[in-house]
N, C-alpha and C positions, 0 to 999 in steps of 0.2 A: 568628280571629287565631292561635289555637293551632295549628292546623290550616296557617294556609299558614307558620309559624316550623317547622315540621317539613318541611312539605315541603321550605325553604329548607335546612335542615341536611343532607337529604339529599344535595343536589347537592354541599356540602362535605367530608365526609366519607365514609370508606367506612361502608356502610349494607348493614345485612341481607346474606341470599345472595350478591348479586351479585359482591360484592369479596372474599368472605370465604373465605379457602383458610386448608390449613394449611400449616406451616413447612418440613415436606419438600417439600411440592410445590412451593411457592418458588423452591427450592434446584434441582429438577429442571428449574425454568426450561418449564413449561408453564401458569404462568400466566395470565388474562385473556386468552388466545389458546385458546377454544374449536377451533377448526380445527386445534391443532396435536394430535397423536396421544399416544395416553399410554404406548404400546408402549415411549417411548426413556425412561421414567422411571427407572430399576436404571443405563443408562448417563451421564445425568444428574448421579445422582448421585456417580458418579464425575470427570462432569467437571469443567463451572463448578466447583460447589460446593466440591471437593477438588482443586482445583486452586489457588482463591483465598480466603483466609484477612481477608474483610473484617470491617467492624464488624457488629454484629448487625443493622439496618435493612439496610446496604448490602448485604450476605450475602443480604439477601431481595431484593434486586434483581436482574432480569431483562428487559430492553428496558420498563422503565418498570411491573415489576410486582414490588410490596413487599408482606411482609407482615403483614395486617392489624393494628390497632391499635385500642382502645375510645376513644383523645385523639381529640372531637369538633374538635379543631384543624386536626388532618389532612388536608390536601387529597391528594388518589388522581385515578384516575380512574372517573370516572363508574358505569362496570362494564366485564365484557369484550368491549364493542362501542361504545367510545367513541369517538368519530370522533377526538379530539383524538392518541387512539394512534398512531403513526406506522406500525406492524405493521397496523391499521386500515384506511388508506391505500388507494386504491383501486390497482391495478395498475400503471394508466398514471402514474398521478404517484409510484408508488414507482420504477418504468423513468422518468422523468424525471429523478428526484434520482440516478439510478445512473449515467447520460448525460451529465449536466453534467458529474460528478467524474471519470469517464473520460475525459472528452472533456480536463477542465483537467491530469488525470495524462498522457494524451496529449501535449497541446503541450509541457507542460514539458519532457517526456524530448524530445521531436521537436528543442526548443532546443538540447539538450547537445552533439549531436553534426551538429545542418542546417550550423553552421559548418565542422566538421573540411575541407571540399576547400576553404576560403579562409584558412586559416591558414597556408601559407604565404606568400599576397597579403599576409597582416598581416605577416610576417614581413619581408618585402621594404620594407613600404609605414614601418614603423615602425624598420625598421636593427636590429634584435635577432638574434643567431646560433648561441643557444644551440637544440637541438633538443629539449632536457626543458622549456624555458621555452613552447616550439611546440605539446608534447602538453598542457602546463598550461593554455595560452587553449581548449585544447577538454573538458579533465577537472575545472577548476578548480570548475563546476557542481554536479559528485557531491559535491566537498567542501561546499561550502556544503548540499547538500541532506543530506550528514552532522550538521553542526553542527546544522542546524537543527531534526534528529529530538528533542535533547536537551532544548527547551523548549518546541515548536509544537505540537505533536501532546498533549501532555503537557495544556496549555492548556484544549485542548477538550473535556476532560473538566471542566473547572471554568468555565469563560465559554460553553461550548454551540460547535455544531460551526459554524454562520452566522458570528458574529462575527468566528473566525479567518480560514473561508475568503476571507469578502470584506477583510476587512485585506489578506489576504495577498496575495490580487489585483488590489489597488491597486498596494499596494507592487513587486509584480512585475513592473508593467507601468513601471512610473516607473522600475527598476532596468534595464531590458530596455532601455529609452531609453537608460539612459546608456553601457550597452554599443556599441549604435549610434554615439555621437555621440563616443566616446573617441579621445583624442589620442596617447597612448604606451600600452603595451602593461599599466604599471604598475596605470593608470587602468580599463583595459579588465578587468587579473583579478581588481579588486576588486568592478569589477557583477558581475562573471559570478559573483562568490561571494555576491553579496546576491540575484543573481535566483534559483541555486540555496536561499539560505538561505527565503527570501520559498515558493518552490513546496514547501518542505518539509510544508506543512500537507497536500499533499495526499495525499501517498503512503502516509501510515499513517494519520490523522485518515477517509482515506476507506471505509480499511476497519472503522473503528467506524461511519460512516453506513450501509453495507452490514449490519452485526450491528444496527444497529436497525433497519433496516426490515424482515429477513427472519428468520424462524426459519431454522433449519442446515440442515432439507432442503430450501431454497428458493434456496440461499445460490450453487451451484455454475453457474449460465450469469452470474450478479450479477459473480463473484467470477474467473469466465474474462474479463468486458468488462472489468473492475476491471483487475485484472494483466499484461493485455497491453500497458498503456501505455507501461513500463518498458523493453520488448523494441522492441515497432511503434514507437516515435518515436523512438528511434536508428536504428532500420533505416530509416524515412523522410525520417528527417532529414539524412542524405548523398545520396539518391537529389535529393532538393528544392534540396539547397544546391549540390550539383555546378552544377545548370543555372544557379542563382541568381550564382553565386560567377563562372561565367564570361560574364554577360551581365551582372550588376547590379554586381557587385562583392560585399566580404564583408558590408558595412555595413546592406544592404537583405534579409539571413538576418535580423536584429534587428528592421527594418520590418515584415517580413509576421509575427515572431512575435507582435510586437507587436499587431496586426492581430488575429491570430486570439485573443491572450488578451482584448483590449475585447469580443468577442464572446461569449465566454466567461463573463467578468468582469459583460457585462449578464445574461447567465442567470441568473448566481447570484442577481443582485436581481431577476428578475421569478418565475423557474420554481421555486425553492425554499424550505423554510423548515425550523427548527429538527427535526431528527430524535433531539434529545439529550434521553432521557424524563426525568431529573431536571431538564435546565432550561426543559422546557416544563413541569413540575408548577411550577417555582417561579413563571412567568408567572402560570400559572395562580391559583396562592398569593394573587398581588403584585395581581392581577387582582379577585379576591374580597377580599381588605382593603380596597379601596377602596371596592368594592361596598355590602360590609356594614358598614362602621365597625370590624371586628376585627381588633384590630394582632395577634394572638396567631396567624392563620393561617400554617400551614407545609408547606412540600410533603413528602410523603410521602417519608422517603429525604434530605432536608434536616438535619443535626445542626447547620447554624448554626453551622460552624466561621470561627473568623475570615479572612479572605480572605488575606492571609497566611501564614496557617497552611498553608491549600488550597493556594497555588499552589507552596509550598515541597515540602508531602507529590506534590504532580502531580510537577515537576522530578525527584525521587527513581525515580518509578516505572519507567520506563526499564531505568534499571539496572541495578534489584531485579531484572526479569523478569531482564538476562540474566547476572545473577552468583547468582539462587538459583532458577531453572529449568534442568537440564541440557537438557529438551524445546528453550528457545528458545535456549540456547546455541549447541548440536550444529545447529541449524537455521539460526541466526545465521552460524554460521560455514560450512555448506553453500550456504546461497545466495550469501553475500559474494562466495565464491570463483567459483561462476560465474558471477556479475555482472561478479566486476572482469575476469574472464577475458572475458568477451562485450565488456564496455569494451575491454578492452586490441584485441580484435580491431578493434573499430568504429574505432577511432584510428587505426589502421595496414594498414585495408585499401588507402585512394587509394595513400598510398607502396609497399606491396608491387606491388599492380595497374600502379600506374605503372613502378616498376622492372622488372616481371618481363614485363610482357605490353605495354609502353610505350603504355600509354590513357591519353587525357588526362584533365584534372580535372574534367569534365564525363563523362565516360564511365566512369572512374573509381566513382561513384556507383551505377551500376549492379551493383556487386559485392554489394551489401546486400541485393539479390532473394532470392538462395537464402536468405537467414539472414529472410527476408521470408516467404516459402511455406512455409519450416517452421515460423514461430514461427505463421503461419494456423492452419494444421495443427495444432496443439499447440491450438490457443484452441478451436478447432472438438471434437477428440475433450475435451478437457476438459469443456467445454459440454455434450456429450452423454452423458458417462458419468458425472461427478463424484457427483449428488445419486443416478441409479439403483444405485451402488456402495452409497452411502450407506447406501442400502433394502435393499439387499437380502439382508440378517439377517433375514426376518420382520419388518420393521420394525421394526427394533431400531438406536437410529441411533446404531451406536458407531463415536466421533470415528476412532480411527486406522482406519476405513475408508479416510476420505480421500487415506489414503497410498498405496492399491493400485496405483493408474497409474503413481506416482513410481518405485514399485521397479523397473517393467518398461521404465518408456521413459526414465529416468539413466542406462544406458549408451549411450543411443545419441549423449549430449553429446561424451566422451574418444573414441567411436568419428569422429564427426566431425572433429573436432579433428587425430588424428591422418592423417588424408584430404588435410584442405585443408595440413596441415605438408609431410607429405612432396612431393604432386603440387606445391605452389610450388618448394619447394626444387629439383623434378628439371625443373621449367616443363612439367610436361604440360599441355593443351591446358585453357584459362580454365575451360572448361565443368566439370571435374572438383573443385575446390577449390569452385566456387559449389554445385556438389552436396553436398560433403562439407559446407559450412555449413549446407546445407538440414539436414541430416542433423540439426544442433546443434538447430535451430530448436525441434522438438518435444519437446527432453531441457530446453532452458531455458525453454519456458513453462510446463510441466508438473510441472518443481523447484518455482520459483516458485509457482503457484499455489495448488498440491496444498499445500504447505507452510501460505502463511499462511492458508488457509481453513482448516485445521486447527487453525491457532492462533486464530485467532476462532473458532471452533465450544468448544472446548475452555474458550477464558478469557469469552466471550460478551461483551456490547454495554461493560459498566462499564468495562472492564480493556483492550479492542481495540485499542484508539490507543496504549496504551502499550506494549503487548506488541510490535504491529509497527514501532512507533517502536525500539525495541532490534535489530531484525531490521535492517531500514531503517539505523539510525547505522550500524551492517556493511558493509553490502551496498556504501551510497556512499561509506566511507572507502576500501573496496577498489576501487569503479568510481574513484577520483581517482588513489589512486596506484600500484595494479598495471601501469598502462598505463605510467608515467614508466619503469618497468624496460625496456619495449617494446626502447627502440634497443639498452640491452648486452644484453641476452638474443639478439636475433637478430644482435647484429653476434659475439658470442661462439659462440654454438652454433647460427644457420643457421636457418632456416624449419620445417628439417624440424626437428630436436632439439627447437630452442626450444620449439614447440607441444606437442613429444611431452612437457618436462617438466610443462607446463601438463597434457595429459592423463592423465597420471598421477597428478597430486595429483587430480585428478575422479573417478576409481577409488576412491583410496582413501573416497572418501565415499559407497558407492555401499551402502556397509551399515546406512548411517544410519536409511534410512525403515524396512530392513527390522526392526530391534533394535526402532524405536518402533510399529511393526505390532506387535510380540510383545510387548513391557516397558512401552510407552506409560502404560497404564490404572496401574501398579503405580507407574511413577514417577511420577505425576502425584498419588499418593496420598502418597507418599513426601515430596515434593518440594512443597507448597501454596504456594503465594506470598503471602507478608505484601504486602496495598495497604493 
């Protein structure tokens, strides 16, 4: 009897060897992951750890590993090779969980902009004249996807990453409808600000699912499929709507998104399951009291704050990252700008194309190719170089590695820019401005990505969703309304000027990645973030 109450306790609590590390190592985030290397422990500790200034349990957390405690209360996990670990995970169904949230990052962005060549149909079909109210029915999306970085993403660190996504992708499929089926224009930018607010879970919530399934040098082909969603579904999404908009109308862009988020939306309930290690310990917890009759069991990393309290300190976190990190500030505000700037282009390519080279709003859609080939391109050399940069200190895996490709291929964004400005403005021959996009394609997926894998490597699995959540509220308050400047910008200073102002503020940020290649480590020391 004695004998199997022991054994029983074992499975509850952490026991002997197996769980049992000490507090540095913790902190360097090599925890319960045998397989990860101990080489990146000195940079470790300068990241997570000095970067984020949690409570004393949470501080010991790392993709679900805390540490140790003698409270036979404690539920952990098992040792470091417990299946329940999401790092654990066999290959193909951690590539499963990383496919669905790409795929759902995909369509949503694909929505924002598969309408833009039938906004003017709406514009006709509904009697409205204004042309900022025109760029609104196709940018109104980023706003919503702005708003909704503020509490969604936030969330997921307290309710677990499943519950929101599938909320959300109800919600979004029901909002998506009402887009479709609207009467006046009023009605119409109200879905399109709940379908954006509804897709918000995915765009920063998904890169906390990526920091828990993978340690950091694992993280770089993850976190290329991850962030190309933001780029590829604008770009495909005029190439799709063009054809759509002038054989179906504008209404059936809504039908097939619809289409493809049910598809989507079943994934998420067949293919995936919780990858959030503290709410899978508290299952776990909630699991075993039943079991055993002990109401006192808690998951490891659990202080049993009132829920309340939780989801008030999640809200905050946001923020905090980007008003007491200069790291996510200076980043926050480098991406935005090329975002809104890539928005403002996506909005105003049909009218430039149409005006200048007289294609229609089905041919139109084709302009999006070059800014298509290069954003490939950008996904492809990211993929292949991001985690060998990573390494290759001797295995030494310090974070601002990540930033090496940024330095070198950010000019080639303003170099683009100023290409396709000027050859419009003089009408050289179509082919040259879709090159010069091409051009862009590899500077903005390569900002982007290099960027927030570095912010997830750096703040790791606890902190991820909120950290990019701050990035994200950025990025799409700038994709909504950088683009409404679109028509005085180019009716004032011309295709060619306009661009070139745009490219010059992308200069100026062109020294951002290199200061946090150099001062990175120091300000993150500097600089810790209270969660």
């Amino acid at each position: 009897m004695a004998k199997s109450q022991a054994e029983s306790d074992k499975t509850v609590c952490n026991h002997k060897a197996t769980t049992t590390v000490s507090f540095d190592a913790t902190a360097q985030g090599d925890i319960g992951h045998d397989k990860e290397p101990n080489t990146d422990k000195q940079e470790e500790s300068i990241s997570e750890a000095a970067n984020i200034k949690p409570d004393a349990e949470k501080d010991a957390m790392e993709a679900g590993e805390v540490a140790p405690t003698p409270d036979p209360n404690i539920v952990d996990w098992s040792g470091p090779d417990d299946p329940e670990n999401p790092r654990n995970w066999s290959k193909a169904y951690k590539l499963t969980n990383i496919i669905v949230i790409s795929l759902s990052v995909l369509y949503t962005n694909l929505a924002t902009t598969m309408f833009a060549p039938g906004a003017a149909t709406m514009q006709r079909e509904f009697g409205f004249k204004s042309n900022t109210v025109e760029v609104l029915t196709i940018t109104m999306a980023s706003l919503g996807f702005a708003l909704g970085q503020l509490f969604i993403p936030p969330m997921s660190e307290v309710f677990g990453r499943m519950p929101i996504y599938r909320t959300s992708s109800i919600l979004y499929m029901g909002f998506t409808a009402g887009c479709a089926r609207s009467t006046d224009v009023a009605e119409f930018l109200v879905f399109r600000l709940l379908t954006g607010m509804a897709a918000a879970s995915y765009m920063s919530t998904g890169g906390g699912t990526v920091a828990d399934l993978l340690p950091k040098e694992e993280r770089g082909v993850a976190m290329a499929i991850f962030t190309a969603g933001p780029l590829f579904g604008p770009v495909l999404g005029p190439i799709v709507g063009g054809f759509v908009v002038e054989n179906l109308g504008w209404r059936w862009c809504f039908y097939l998104i619809l289409m493809l988020a049910g598809a989507v939306t079943l994934s998420t309930f067949l293919f995936m399951h919780e990858t959030s290690s503290i709410n899978i310990l508290k299952s776990k917890a909630a699991r075993l009291r039943k079991e055993t009759g002990n109401p006192n069991l808690r998951a490891a990393g659990d202080k049993q704050t009132p829920i309340k309290q939780l989801v008030l300190h999640a809200l905050t976190r946001p923020m905090k990252f980007l008003f007491t990190s200069p790291i996510v500030a200076l980043i926050s505000l480098y991406i935005a700008f090329n975002f809104g700037v890539t928005m403002l282009l996506f909005a105003t390519f049909p009218t430039v194309y149409e005006n200048t080279y007289q294609w229609s709003a089905s041919v139109s859609g084709l302009a999006y190719i070059g800014v298509g080939i290069g954003c490939a391109i950008g996904v492809i050399t990211f993929a292949k170089l991001s985690d060998r940069l990573l390494k290759a200190e001797g295995g030494n895996y310090r974070a601002e590695r990540r930033l090496i490709m940024m330095m070198f291929v950010s000019p080639m964004f303003p170099i683009g820019l100023f290409i396709y400005g000027w050859t419009t403005e003089y009408r050289v021959h179509w082919v040259v401005p879709i090159i010069g996009t091409a051009i862009c394609g590899p500077g903005a997926v390569i900002i982007n990505s290099s960027s927030q894998t570095y912010i997830i490597d750096i703040f790791g699995p606890q902190a991820a969703a909120s950290a990019l959540a701050a990035i994200t509220l950025l990025r799409n308050l700038t994709g909504a309304f950088l683009p409404l400047a679109a028509p005085t910008l180019y009716a004032n200073l011309g295709l060619g000027w306009g661009n070139s102002v745009l490219a010059f503020i992308t200069v100026g940020f062109i020294p951002v990645p290199i200061y946090f290649y150099l001062y990175g480590a120091s300000l993150r020391k500097r600089f810790p973030v209270e969660i």
